[in-house]
C-alpha positions as CSV (number, residue, x, y, z in Angstrom):
1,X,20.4,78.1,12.4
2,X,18.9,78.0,16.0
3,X,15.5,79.6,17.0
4,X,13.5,80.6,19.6
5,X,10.3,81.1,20.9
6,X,8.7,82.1,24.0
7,X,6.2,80.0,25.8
8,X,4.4,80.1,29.0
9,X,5.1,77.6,32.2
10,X,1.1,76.8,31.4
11,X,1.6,76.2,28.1
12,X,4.8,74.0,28.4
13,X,3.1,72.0,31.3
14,X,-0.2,71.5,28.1
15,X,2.3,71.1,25.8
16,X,5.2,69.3,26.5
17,X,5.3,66.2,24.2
18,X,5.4,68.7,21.2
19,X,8.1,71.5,22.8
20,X,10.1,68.4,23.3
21,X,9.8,67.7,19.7
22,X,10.0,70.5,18.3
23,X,13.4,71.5,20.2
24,X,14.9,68.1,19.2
25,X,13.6,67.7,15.7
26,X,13.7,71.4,14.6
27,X,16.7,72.7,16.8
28,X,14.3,75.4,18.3
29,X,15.3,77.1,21.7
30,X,12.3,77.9,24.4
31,X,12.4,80.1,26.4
32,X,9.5,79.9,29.8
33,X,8.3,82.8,31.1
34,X,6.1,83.1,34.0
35,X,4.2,86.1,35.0
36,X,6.2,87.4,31.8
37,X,9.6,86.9,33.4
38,X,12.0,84.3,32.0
39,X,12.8,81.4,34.2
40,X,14.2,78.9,32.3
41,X,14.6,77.5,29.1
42,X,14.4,74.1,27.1
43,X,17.4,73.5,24.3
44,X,18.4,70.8,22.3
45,X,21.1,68.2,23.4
46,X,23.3,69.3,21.0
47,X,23.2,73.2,22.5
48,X,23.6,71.6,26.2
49,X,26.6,70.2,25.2
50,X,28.1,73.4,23.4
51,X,27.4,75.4,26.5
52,X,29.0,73.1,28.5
53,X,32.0,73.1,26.3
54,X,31.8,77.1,26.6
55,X,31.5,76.9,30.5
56,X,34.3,74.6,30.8
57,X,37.2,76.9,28.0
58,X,35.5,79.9,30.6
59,X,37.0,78.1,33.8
60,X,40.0,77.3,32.3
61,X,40.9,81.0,31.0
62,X,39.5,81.9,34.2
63,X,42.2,79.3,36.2
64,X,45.2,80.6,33.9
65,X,44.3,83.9,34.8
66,X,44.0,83.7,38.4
């Protein structure tokens, strides 16, 4: 089961050899924040490709629909 965890665009930038680990060893999600408002996030492979899979069935519904 996925996690996540909130980090700061500071910390990430200190810290990015083991957010890079940690997201690809223990399948945790990050979520950046700066000034305390989300603005990106960091995800494994394996959830890039999911929601690429999602986006795609999305158009496709979307194309039968329209």
């Amino acid at each position: 089961m996925s996690r996540y965890k909130v980090l700061k665009a500071s910390d990430i930038r200190q810290y990015w050899s083991e957010v890079v680990n940690e997201v690809a060893c223990e399948n945790t999600r990050i979520l950046i924040e700066k000034s305390g408002v989300p603005v990106a996030s960091v995800v494994s492979r394996q959830d890039l490709e999911w929601l690429e899979e999602r986006r795609l069935e999305i158009g496709r519904v979307a194309g039968d629909n329209g």
